[in-house]
C-alpha positions as CSV (number, residue, x, y, z in Angstrom):
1,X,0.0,0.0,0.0
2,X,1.1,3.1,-0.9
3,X,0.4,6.6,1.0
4,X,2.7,9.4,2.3
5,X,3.4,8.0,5.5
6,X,5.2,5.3,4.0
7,X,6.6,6.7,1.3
8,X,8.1,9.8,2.3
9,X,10.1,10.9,5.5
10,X,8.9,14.1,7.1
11,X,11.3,16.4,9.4
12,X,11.5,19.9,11.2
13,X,14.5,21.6,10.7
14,X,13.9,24.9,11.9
15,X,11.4,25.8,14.9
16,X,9.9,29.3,15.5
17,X,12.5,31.9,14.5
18,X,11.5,35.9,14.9
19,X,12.9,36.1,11.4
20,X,14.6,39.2,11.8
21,X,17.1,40.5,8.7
22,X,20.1,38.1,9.0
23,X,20.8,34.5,6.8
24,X,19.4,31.9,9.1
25,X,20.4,28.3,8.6
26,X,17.8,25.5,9.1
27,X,19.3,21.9,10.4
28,X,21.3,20.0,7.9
29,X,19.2,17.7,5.5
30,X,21.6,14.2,4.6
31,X,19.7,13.0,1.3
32,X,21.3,9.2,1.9
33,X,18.3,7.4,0.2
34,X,16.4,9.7,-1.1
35,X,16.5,11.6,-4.4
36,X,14.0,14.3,-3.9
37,X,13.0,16.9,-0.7
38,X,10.5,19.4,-0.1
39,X,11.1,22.7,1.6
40,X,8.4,24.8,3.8
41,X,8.8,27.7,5.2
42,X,5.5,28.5,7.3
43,X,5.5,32.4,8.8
44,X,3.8,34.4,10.9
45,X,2.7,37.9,10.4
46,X,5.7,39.5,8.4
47,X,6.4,43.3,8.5
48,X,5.9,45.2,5.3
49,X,8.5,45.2,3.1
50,X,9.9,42.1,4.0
51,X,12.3,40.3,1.5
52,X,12.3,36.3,1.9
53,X,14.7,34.2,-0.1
54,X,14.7,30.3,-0.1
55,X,18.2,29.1,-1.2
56,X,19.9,25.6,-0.8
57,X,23.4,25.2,0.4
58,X,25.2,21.6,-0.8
59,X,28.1,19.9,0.8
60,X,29.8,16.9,1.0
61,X,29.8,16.5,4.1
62,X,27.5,18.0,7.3
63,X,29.3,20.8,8.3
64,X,27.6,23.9,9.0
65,X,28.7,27.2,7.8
66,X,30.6,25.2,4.9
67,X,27.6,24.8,2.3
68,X,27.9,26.1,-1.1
69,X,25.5,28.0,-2.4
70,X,26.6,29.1,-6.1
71,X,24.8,29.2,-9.3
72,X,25.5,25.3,-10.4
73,X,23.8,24.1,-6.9
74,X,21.2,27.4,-6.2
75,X,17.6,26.4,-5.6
76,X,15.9,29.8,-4.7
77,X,12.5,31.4,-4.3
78,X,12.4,34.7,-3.1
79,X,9.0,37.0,-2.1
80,X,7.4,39.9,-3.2
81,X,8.2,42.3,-0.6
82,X,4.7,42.4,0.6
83,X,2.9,41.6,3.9
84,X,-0.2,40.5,2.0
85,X,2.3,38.3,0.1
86,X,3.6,36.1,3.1
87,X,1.6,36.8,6.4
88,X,0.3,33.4,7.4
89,X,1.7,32.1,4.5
90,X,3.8,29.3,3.1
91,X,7.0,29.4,0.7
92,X,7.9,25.6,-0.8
93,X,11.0,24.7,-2.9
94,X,12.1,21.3,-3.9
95,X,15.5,20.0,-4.7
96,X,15.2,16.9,-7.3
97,X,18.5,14.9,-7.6
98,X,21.1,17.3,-5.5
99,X,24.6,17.5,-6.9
100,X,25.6,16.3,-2.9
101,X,24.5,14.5,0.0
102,X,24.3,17.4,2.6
103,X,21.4,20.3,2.4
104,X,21.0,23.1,4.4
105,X,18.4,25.7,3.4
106,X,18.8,28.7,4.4
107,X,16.2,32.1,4.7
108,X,18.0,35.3,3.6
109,X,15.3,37.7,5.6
110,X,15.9,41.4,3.8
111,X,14.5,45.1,5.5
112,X,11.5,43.5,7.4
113,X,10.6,41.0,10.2
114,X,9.3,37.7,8.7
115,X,8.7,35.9,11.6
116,X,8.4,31.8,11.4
117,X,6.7,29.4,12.6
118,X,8.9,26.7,11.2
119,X,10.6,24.9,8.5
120,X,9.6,21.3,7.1
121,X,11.7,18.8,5.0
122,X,9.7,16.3,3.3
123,X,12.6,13.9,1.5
124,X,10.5,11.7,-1.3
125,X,11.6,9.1,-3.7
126,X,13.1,7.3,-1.3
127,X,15.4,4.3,-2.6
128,X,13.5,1.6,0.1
129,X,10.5,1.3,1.0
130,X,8.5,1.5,3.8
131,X,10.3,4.4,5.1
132,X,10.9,5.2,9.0
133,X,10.0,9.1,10.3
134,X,12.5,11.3,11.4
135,X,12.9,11.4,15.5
136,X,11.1,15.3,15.1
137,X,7.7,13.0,14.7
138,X,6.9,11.8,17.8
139,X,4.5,9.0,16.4
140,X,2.3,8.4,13.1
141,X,-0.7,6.3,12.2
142,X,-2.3,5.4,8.9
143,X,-6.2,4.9,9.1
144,X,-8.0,3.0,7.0
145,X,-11.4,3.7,6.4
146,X,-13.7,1.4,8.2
147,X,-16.3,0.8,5.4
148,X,-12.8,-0.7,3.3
149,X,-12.3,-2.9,6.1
């Protein structure tokens, strides 16, 4: 049987951050079995004028403060500079196939508060099956309808 519990591994890599203008670096993603993940970046209500940009780092190896971020490896989605824009909002970026093993994505906040509630790696097409969650969920159920039972 195939669902998303079982077919994808689901971590928090960043909890709630007051987003104020600096680079902030979420937890290190290692991609070891898996050729695909999913970025979100949920916020709170973001000052006007607020600049958010999603960009991947890539590494070799799992050492903060050392991921590349250049044009061959940049994955990067950046906001409009409006409130309207990213208050309560979500941005989501996806990294197919990564030229390493190590991810860190990383939230350039510009001008403005962009306060978040957190950040989500979702790491799909995994190599083996079932997969196993991440130790940031504490527990997981799939329910199957009782009138398929």
């Amino acid at each position: 049987m195939n669902n998303l519990l079982t077919d994808v591994e689901i971590r928090r890599i960043l909890t709630r951050n007051t987003g104020t203008p600096q680079t902030i670096d979420c937890t290190i993603v290692d991609m070891a079995g898996f050729d695909e993940v999913t970025f979100l970046a949920q916020f709170q209500t973001v000052v006007n004028d607020a600049i958010v940009t999603m960009r991947v780092g890539q590494f070799t190896a799992s050492v903060s403060g050392s991921m590349v971020v250049s044009e061959a490896t940049l994955g990067a989605i950046t906001s409009d500079g409006t409130t309207i824009a990213l208050s309560n909002k979500m941005l989501a970026l996806t990294v197919t196939k990564p030229k390493y093993r190590y991810l860190e994505l990383q939230l350039v906040i510009a001008d403005q508060n962009a306060p978040i509630d957190s950040v989500i790696a979702i790491l799909s097409k995994a190599r083996k099956r079932p997969t196993t969650q991440g130790a940031t969920v504490i527990d997981s159920a799939i329910f199957e309808s009782p009138g398929a039972a």
